[in-house]
C-alpha atoms as an extended CHARMM CRD file, in Angstrom:
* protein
*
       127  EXT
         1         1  UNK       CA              6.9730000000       48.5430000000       16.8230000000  PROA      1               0.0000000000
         2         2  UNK       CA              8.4990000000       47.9430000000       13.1940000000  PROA      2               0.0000000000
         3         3  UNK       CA             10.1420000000       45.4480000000       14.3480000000  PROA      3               0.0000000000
         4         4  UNK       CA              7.1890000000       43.4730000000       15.4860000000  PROA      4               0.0000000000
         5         5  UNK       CA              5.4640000000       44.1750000000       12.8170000000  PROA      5               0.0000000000
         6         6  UNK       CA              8.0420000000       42.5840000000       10.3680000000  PROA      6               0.0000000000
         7         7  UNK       CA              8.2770000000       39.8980000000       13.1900000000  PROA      7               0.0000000000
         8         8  UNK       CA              4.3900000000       38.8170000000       12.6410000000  PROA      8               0.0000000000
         9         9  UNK       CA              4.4070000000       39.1740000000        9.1230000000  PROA      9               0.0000000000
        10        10  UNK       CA              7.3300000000       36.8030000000        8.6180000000  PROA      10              0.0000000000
        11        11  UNK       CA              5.7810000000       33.8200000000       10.5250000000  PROA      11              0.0000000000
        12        12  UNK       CA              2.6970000000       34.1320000000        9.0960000000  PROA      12              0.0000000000
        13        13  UNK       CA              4.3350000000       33.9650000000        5.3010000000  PROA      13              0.0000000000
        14        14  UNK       CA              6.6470000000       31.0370000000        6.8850000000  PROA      14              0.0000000000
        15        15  UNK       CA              3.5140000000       30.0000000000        8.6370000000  PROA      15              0.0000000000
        16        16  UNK       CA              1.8530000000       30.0370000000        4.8630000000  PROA      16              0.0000000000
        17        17  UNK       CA              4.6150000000       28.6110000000        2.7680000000  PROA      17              0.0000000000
        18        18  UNK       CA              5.1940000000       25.6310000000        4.9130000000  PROA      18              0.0000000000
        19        19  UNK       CA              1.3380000000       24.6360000000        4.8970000000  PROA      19              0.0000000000
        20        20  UNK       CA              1.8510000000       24.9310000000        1.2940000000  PROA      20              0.0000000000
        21        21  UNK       CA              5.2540000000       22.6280000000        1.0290000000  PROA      21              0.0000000000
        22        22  UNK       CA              3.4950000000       20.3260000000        3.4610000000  PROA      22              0.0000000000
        23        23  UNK       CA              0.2180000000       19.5410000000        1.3010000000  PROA      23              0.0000000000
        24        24  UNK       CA              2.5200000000       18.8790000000       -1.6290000000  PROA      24              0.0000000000
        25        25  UNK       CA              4.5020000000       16.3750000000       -0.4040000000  PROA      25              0.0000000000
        26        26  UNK       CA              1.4030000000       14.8790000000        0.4540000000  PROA      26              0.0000000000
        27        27  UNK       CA             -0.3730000000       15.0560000000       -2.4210000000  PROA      27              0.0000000000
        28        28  UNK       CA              2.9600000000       13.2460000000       -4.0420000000  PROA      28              0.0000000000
        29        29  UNK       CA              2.7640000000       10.0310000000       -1.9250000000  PROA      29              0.0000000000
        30        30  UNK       CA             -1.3870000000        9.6460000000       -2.5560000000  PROA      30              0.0000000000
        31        31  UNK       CA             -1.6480000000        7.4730000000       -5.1140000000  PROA      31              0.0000000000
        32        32  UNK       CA              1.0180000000        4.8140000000       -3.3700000000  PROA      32              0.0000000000
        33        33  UNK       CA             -0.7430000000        5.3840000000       -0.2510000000  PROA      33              0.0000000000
        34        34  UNK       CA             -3.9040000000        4.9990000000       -1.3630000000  PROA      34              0.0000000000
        35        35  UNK       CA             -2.9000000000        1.6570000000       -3.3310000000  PROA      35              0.0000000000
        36        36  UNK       CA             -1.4170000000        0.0300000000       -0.1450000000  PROA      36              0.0000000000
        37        37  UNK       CA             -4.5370000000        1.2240000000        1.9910000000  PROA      37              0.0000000000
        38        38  UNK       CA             -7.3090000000       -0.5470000000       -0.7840000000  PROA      38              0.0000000000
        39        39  UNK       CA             -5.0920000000       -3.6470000000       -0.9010000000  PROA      39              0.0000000000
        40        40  UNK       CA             -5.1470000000       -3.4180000000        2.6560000000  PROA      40              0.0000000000
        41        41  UNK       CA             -9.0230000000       -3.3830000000        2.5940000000  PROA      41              0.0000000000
        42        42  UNK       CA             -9.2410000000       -6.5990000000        0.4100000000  PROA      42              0.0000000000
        43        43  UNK       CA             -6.0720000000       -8.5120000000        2.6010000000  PROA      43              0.0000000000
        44        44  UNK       CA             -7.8110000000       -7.9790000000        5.6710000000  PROA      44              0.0000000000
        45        45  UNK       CA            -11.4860000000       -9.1660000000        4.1650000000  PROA      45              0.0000000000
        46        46  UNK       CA             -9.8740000000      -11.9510000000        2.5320000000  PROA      46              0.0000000000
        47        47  UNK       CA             -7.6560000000      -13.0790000000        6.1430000000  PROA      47              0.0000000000
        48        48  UNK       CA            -11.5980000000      -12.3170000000        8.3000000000  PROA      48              0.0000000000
        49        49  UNK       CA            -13.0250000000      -14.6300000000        5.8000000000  PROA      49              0.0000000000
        50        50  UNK       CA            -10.7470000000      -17.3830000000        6.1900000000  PROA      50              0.0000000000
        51        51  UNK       CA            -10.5170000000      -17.1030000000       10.0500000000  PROA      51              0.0000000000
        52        52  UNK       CA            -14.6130000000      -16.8790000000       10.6280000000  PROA      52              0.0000000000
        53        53  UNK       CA            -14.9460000000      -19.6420000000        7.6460000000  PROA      53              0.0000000000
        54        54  UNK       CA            -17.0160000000      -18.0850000000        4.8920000000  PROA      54              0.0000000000
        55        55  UNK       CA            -14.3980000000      -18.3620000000        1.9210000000  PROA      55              0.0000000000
        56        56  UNK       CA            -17.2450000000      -18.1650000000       -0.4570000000  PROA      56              0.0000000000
        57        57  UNK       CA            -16.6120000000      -14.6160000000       -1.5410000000  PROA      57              0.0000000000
        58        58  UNK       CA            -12.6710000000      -14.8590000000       -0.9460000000  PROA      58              0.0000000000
        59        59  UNK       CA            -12.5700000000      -15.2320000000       -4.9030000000  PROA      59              0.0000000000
        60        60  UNK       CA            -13.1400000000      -11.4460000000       -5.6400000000  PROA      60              0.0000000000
        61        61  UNK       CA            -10.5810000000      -10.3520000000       -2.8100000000  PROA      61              0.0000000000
        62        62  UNK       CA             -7.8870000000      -12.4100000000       -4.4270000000  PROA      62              0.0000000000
        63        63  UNK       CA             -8.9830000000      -10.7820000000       -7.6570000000  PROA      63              0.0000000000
        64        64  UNK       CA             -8.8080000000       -7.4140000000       -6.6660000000  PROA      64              0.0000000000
        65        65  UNK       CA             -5.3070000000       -7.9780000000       -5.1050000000  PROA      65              0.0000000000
        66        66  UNK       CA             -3.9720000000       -9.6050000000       -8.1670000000  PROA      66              0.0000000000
        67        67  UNK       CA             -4.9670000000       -6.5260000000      -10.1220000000  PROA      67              0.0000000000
        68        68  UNK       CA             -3.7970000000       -3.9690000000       -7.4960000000  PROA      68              0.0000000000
        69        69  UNK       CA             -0.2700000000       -5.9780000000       -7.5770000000  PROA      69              0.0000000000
        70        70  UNK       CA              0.6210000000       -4.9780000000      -11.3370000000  PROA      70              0.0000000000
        71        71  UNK       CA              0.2990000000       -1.6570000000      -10.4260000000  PROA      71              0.0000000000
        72        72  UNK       CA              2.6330000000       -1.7660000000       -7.1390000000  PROA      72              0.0000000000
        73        73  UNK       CA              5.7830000000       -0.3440000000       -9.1310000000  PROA      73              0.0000000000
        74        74  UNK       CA              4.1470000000        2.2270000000      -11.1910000000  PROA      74              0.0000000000
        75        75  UNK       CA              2.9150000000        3.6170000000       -8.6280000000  PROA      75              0.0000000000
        76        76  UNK       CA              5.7470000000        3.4080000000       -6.0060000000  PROA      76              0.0000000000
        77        77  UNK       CA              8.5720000000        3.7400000000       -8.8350000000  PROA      77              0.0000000000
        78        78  UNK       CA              6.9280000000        6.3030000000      -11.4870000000  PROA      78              0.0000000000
        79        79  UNK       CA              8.5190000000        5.5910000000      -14.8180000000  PROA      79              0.0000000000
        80        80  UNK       CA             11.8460000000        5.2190000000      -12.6650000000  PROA      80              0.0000000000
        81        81  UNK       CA             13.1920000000        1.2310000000      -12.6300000000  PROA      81              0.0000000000
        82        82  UNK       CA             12.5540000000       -0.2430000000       -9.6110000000  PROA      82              0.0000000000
        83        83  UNK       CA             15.7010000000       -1.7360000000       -7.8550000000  PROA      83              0.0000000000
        84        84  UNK       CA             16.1330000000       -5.7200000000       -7.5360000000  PROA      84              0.0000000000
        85        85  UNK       CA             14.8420000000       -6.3120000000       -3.6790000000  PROA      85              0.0000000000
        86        86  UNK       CA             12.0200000000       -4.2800000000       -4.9120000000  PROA      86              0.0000000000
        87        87  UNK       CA             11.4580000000       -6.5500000000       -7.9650000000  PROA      87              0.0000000000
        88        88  UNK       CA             11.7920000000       -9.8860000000       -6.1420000000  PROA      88              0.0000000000
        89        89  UNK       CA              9.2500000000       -8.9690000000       -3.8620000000  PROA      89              0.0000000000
        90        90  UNK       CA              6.7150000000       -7.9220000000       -6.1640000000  PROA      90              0.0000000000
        91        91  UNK       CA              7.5170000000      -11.5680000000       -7.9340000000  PROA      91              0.0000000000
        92        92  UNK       CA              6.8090000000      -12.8550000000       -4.7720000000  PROA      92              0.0000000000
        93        93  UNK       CA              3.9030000000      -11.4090000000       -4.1890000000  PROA      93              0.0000000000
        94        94  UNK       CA              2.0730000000      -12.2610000000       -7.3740000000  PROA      94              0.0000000000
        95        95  UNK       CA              3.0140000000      -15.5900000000       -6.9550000000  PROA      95              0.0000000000
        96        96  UNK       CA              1.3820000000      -16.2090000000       -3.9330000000  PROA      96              0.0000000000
        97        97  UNK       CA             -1.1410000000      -14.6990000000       -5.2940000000  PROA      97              0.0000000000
        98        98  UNK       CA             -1.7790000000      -16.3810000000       -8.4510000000  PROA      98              0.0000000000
        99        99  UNK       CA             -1.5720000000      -19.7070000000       -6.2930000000  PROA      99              0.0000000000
       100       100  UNK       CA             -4.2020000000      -22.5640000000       -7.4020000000  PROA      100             0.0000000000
       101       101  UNK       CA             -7.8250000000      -20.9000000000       -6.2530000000  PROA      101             0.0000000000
       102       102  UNK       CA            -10.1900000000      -23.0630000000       -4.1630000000  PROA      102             0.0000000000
       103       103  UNK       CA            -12.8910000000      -21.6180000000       -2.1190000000  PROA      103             0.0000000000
       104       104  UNK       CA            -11.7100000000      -24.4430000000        1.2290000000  PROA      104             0.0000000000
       105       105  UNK       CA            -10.8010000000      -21.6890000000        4.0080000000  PROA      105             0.0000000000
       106       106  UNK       CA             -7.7870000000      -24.3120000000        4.7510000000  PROA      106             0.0000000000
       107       107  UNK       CA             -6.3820000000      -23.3910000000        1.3670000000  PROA      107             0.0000000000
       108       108  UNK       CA             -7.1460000000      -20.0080000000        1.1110000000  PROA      108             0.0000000000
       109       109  UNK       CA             -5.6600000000      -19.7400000000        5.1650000000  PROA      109             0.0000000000
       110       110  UNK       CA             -2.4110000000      -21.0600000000        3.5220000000  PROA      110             0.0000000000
       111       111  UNK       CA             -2.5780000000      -18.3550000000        0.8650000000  PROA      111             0.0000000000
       112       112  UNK       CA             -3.2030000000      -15.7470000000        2.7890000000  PROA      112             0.0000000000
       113       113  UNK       CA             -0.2400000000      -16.1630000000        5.1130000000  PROA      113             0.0000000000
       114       114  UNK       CA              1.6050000000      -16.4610000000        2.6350000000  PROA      114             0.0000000000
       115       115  UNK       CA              0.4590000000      -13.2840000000        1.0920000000  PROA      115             0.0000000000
       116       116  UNK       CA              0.4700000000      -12.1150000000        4.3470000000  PROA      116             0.0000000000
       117       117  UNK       CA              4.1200000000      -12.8500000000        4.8520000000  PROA      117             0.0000000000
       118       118  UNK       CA              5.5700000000      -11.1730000000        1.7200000000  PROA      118             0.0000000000
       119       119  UNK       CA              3.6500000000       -7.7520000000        2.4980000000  PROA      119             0.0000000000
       120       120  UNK       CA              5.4140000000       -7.7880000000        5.9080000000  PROA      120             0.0000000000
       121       121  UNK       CA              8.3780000000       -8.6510000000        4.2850000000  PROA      121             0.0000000000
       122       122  UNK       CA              8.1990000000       -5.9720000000        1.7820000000  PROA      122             0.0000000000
       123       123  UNK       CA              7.0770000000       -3.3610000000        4.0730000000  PROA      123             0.0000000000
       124       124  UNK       CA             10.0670000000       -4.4680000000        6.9010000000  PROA      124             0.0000000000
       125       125  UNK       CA             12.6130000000       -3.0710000000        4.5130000000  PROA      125             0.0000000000
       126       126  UNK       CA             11.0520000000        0.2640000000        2.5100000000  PROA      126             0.0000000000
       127       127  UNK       CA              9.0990000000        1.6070000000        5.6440000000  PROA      127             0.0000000000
């Protein structure tokens, strides 16, 4: 009966601890999670605006993305220093996004391929 006793006891405090270890590794990648999920947001409102043709607001997407790009490798890296592929994607990426703005959809379409193409890129290599 001791035995069982000890038995129960022992998965619930293993039960306990690795809820706990669990919720901290979590709470470790939020901030680059939640950085790739808001540029996300404004990617995919800037790519619907292009493809249904109402660029007009496509401005304050690019914007937003510019922004969100300068803080890619603080919040991936830390203070660490990011390593070269790392760095030469990020270059990338704010240079296709710091591309001449127009509001034509058949320039922004170009853009946002492009933009488009380096986050795939990116994300083909550190997922």
């Amino acid at each position: 009966m001791r035995q069982v006793i000890l038995l129960i006891v022992g998965v619930i405090v293993g039960a306990t601890a690795g809820i706990s270890v669990t919720n901290t590794l979590r709470q470790r990648d939020a901030y680059p999670r939640g950085l790739m999920d808001v540029m996300q947001h404004h990617y995919v409102s800037l790519h619907n605006d292009v493809r249904r043709g109402h660029c007009e607001l496509s401005a304050q997407h690019l914007d937003v993305l510019r922004i969100l790009a300068g803080e890619i490798g603080d919040a991936v890296y830390g203070e660490d220093i990011p390593d070269s592929s790392f760095r030469e994607f990020n270059t990338r990426l704010v240079d296709a996004l710091n591309a001449p703005n127009s509001t034509e959809c058949k320039a922004l379409a170009a853009q946002s391929q492009k933009i488009g193409a380096v986050c795939d890129d990116c994300h083909r290599q550190y997922r």
